[in-house]
C-alpha positions, 0 to 999 in steps of 0.5 A: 345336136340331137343326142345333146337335146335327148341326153338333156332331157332324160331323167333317172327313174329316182328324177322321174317319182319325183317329178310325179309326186311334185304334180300330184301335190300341185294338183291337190293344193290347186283343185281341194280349196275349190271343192270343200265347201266354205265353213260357215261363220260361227252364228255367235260371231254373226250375233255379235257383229250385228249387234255391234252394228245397231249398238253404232246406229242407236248411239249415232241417231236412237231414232233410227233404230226404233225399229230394230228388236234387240232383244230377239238378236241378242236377248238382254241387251236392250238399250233406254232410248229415251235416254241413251246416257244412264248408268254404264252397266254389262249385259251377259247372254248365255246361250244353250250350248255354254257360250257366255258373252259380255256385251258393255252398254256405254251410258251416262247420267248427265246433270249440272256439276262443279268439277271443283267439288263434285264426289268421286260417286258422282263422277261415276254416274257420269260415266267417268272411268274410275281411274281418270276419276282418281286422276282428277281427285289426285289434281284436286288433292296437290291443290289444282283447281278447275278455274274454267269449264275448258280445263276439263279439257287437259285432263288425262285419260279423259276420252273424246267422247266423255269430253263432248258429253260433259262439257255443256253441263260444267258449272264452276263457282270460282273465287274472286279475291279482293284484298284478302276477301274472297267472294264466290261467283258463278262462271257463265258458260259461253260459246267461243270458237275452237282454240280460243280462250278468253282473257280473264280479268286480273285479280289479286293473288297470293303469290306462294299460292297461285297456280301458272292458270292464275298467273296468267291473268295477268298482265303482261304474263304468258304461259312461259312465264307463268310456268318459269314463276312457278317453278322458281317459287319451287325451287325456292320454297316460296317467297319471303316477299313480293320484290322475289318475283323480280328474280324470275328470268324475264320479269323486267321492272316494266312487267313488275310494275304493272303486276305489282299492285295485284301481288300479296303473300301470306303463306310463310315460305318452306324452311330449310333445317341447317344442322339436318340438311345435305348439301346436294338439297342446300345446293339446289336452293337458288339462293346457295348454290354448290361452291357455298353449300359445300362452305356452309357444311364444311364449317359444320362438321368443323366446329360442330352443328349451328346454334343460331342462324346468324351464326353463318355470318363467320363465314367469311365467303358469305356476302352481306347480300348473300346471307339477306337472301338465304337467312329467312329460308333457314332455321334450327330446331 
């Protein structure tokens, strides 16, 4: 037993420098780290970190920071603390060994304004990105509208911070329709608890115009169905007359009867051009549909492009009800 133990434990000369150089290698990576001493933070570094940490304390209280010198930690980066919200603007602070910092003084100008009507200039002065701010003039330009201060709120690429400041200072004239008339009123700003959002009074509107938020002023319509209506008169191009609301999927004749009385048109809807049109596009019309779209172009490339709209009437799979609905949406140049 003994010569076994002995025979386990010898090594070669080869097993024995390896051994040695493995200890050594131990000993270095165990013992060096704890006699070089620590290497010191880059005083840069250091700079910017407390200058961070006031930046922090001034927004949160500017108080509080009256009696910090920002200028001696970090030259040019002085901040109006009677008024933490001017023009957003970047300070560079150059430093003798070459070093160059940006360092950006988030601030905004804050006055009363219509979102409706407000320049991009002004958007600026703000404190609006440029490019949330062309976000919003791309909503105003498809035909949206800031109905009320809240809807501020949705926008994309608005932050948190940006929403807070603006919100106390949005004035929105909004147009009042009575009949065909519109009078400018001025919203009142009001307090209400977080998440609710009152119920405007219904008002007459034109229905090839009005957006999902208008809809929703009436009775009996939600989100979801305002949202269905509008996608629907899409689809359509627009209506040709107040009864086409009916078509929409969960309008029910006690739902049109109480919003019948604030519907009116006067926007013509969008033609569709028969001799030009594909039958893919005829198809998506909801009026159509594929099986008859297919019928309507095979008779042109048959006999030859449409002289008059009437004259789909020789289709002989076209329904009296069919060509009703469908002709005002149709034209030939």
């Amino acid at each position: 037993m003994k010569e076994q133990f002995r025979a386990y434990f010898s090594f070669s000369r080869k097993e024995r420098i390896g051994i040695l150089i493995l200890l050594l290698l131990v000993l270095v990576v165990g013992v060096v780290p704890s006699v070089l001493p620590d290497s010191p933070i880059d005083n840069d570094s250091k700079a910017i970190i407390d200058f961070r940490q006031q930046l922090a304390m001034v927004e949160l209280n500017p108080d509080s920071a009256q009696g910090y010198n920002s200028t001696s930690k970090w030259p040019g980066s002085d901040i109006d603390r009677k008024n933490p919200a001017a023009t957003s603007t970047f300070r560079t602070d150059t430093r003798n060994n070459g070093y160059s910092a940006t360092v950006p003084v988030i601030s905004r100008d804050l006055f009363y304004f219509d979102p409706n009507t407000l320049s991009p200039a002004d958007w600026g002065r703000l404190g609006v990105k440029s490019r949330t701010v062309a976000t919003i003039q791309n909503y105003l330009s498809k035909g949206g509208s800031f109905r009320k201060p809240e809807d501020l709120l949705r926008i994309y690429g608005l932050s948190e911070k940006d929403k807070e400041a603006l919100l106390p200072f949005v004035r929105i004239k909004q147009e009042k329709v009575s009949g065909q008339k519109a009078v400018e009123a001025e919203v009142p700003m009001r307090n209400y608890p977080t998440g609710y959002s009152p119920k405007l009074p219904p008002v007459k509107l034109d229905i090839n115009l009005a957006d999902s938020t208008a809809w929703q002023r009436l009775p009996g319509i939600g989100k979801s169905l305002s949202g269905r209506i509008v996608r629907f008169r899409e689809r359509l191009g627009g209506f040709t007359n107040t009864e086409q609301v009916k078509d929409v999927y969960g309008i029910h004749d006690t739902v049109f009867q109480k919003i019948e009385k604030w519907l009116f048109f006067q926007s013509p809807p969008r033609k569709i051009q028969l001799n030009l049109v594909a039958v893919d596009d005829l198809a998506a019309h909801p009026y159509c549909g594929m099986r008859l779209a297919k019928t309507i172009i095979d008779f042109r490339t048959l006999h030859g492009p449409f002289k008059q709209t009437s004259d789909l009437k020789q289709l002989a799979s076209l329904s009296g009800e069919q060509y009703n609905r469908l002709i005002p949406y149709l034209e030939i140049n």
